[in-house]
N, C-alpha and C positions, 0 to 999 in steps of 0.2 A: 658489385663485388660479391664475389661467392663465399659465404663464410665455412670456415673449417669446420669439420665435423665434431659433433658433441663431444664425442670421446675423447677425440687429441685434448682440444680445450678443457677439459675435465681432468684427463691426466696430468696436463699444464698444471695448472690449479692446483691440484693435489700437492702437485711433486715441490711446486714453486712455493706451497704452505708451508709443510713440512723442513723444504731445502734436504729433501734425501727422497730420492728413486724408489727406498726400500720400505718409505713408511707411506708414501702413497701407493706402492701394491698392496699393503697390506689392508689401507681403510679403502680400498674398493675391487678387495677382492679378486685381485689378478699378480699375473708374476712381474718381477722388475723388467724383465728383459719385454713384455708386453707395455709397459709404461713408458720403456724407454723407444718402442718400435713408433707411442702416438706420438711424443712429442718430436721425432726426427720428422714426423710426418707433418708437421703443422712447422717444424719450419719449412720444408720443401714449399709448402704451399704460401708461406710468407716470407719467403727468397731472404731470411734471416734468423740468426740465431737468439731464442730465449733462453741458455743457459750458456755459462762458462764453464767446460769440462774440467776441471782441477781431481789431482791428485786427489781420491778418497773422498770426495766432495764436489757440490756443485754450487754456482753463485748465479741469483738473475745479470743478466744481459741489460742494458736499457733497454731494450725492448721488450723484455719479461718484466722489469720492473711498471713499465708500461700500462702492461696487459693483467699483470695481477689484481691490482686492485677491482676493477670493475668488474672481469671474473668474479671473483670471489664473492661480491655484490651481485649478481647476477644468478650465479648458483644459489645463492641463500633464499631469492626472490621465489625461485624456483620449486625448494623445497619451501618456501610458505606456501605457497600456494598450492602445495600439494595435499601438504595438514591439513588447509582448510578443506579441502573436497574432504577427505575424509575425517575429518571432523564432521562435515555437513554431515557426512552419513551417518554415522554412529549420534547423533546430536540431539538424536530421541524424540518425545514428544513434547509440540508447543501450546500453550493453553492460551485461548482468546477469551477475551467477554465483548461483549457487544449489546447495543438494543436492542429490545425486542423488535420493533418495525423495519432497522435497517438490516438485521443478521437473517431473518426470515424471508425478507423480501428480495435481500439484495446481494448480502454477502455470499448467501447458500450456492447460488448460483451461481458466483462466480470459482468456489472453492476447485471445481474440478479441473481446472484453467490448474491451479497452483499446484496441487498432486499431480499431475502431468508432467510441469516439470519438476517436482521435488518428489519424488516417489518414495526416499525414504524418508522423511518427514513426516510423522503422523501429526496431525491437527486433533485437539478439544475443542469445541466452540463451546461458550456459555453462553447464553442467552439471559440477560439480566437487567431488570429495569433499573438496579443502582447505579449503571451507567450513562443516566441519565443525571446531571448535574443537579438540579432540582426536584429529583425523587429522594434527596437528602439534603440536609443544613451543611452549610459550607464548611461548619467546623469538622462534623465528621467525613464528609468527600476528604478532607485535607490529609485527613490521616492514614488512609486506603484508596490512594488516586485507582491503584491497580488490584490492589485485594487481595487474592491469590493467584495471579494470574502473571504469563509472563508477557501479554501484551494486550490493553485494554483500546477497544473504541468508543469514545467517551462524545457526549451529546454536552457542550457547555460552552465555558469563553476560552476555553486554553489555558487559564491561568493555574498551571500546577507546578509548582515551585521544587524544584530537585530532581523531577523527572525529564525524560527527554521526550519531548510531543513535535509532532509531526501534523500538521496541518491538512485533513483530505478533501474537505470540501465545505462547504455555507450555504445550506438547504433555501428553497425559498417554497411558498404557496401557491399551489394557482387553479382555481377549477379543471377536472377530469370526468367522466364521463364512457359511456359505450356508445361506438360509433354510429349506432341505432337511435340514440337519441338527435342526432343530426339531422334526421329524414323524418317524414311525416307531417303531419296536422302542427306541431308545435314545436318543431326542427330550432335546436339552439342557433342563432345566427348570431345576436346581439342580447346582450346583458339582460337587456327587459323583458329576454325570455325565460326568463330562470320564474317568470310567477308561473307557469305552466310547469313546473317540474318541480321534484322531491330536492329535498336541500339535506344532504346525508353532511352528520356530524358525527367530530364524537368527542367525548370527554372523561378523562381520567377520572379513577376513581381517586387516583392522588392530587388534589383539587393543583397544588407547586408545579405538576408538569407542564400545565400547561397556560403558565404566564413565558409571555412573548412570543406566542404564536399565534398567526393568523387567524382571524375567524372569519366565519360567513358576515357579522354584522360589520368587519374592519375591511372585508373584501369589496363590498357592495358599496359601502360611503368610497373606497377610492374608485370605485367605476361610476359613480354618479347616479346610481338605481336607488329607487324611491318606493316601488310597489311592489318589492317582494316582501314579503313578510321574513325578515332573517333568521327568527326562531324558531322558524314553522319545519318540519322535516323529520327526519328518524336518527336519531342520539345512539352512539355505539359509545362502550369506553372501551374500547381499545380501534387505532387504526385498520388493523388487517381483515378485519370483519368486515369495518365501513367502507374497504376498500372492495371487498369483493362481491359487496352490495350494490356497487356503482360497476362494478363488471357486468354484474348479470342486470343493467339495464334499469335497478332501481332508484334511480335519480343522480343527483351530483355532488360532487365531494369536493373541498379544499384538500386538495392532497400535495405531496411532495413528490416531485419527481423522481426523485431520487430513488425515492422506495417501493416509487411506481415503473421504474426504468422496465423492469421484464414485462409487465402487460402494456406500457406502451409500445417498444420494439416489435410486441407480437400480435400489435392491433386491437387489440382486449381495451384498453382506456386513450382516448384523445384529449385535446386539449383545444375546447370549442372558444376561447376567448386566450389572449395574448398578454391579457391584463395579470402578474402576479405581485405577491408582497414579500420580501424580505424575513426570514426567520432572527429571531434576535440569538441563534444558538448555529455550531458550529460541529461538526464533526469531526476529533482531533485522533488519532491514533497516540497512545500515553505507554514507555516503558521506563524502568529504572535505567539508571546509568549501566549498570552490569551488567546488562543485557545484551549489551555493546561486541562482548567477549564472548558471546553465545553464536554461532552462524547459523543456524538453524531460526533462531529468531532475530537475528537482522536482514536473513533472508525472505522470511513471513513481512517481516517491517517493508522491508523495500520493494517486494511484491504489491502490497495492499496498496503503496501511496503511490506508483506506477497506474494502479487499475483505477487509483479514486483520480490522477492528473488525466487521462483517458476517458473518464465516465463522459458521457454527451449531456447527461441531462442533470449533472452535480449541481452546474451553477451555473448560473449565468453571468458572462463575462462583458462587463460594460463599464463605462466610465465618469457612471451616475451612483451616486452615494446613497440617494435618498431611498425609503423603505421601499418607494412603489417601483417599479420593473417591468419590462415589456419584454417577454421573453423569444427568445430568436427561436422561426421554426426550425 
């Protein structure tokens, strides 16, 4: 079925709101005798009448009474949906915070993907290690899930009470490396080759970041290795440095994929063993409820947890509980 043109149904609407020809020319701007040209024309086209011509007045038809209602719901749907585009536009700037290893490694990269489609959108990113749950005491996280910001990516267990969180991914560990160490004299094949190589660490200066996360010495007991020395190697405290020390060839990292994703996809870091562990921490996207009312950042919201349900190397998806993991190539 061919539906009648906007206009007739529009004029319909109007005229059948109002119940006067004269008040729906006026709220959309045209003559009566033009209002009265759509609606003759949408009955022609539905071999029925929606109005009762009466002396000085007009009445729905059952069949205008019909058609009115869901009209009238339909036009409304219409102009929301037109507010929110331009809301979206005018909807200003949105302010992120995030970690420091995930917003530098991972987020930066993906940013141009989002201004592509949101062009009028401007974005702040913060980059902050108080978004790490454990870079403070849980009593003060409680009170600044989000800070000042209007949408926080938060490193923790999710538990923030009032806000709305969104779940993006549950990081895990697993040795990386440059694909140069593959080859050669002392080519990683099997776990027992890690005593011929650099064992790159690193460690907070905030001693709290880094309880429940993997280490070399919790990596090696669940592979079964005996004669590496696990304390042996070069200590960063911060990830991104240890990370780019294991690019350029200088031994091997427990790293995170996640925050390794652009140098693995670009060949820069592999992953010479299959064996990883589980993070005890979570990477949750945290806003206020109000936020809800803002489209500009429910936009940034539903973008981010689209890209993090998409990421290949977020998580690993299996139907084993326990810490240890065998990550799918």
């Amino acid at each position: 079925m061919r539906l009648p043109p906007l206009n007739s149904l529009r004029a319909f609407e109007a005229a059948a709101r109002h119940c006067s020809v004269g008040k729906a020319a006026r709220e959309l701007h045209v003559t009566p005798a033009a209002i009265s040209h759509q609606i003759k024309a949408l009955e022609e086209q539905l071999g029925m009448q929606v109005f009762k011509r009466l002396p000085r007045r007009i009445e729905l038809t059952a069949a205008g009474e019909a058609l009115l209602p869901q009209l009238t719901e339909a036009f409304a749907l219409m102009r929301d949906a037109v507010l929110s585009v331009q809301q979206l536009k005018s909807a200003g700037r949105v302010v992120v915070s995030v970690p420091p290893a995930l917003g530098t490694k991972w987020l930066v990269g993906k940013l141009p993907g989002f201004t592509a489609q949101y062009p009028d959108i401007d974005l702040s990113i913060a980059v902050r290690q108080s978004m790490v749950d454990q870079a403070v005491d849980a009593e003060a996280t409680s009170g600044r899930v989000v800070e000042d910001v209007d949408i926080a990516i938060r490193l923790g267990h999710g538990d923030y009470p009032g806000y709305i969180v969104h779940k993006l991914f549950s990081p895990y560990a697993i040795p990386l490396c440059s694909p140069r160490l593959l080859e050669g004299q002392y080519a990683l094949r099997q776990p027992d080759d890690l005593q011929h190589h650099t064992l790159l660490h690193y460690q907070s200066d905030i001693a709290s970041l880094d309880v429940g996360r993997p280490t070399w010495s919790s990596w090696l007991k669940a592979a079964g290795v005996r004669d590496v020395m696990k304390n042996r190697g070069i200590t960063f405290n911060n990830v991104v440095p240890a990370m780019e020390a294991a690019v350029d060839g200088m031994g091997v990292i427990l790293g995170i994929p996640i925050v390794a994703a652009t140098d693995i996809e670009a060949g820069r870091l592999v992953m010479p063993f299959s064996l990883g562990l589980r993070m005890g921490t979570s990477y949750f996207a945290v806003h206020r409820k109000t936020a809800e009312r803002n489209p500009a950042i429910v936009a940034f919201r539903d973008w981010l947890v689209g890209e993090a349900r998409s990421e290949r190397w977020a998580e690993v998806h299996d139907s084993d509980t326990a810490d240890t993991i065998v990550a799918e190539d």
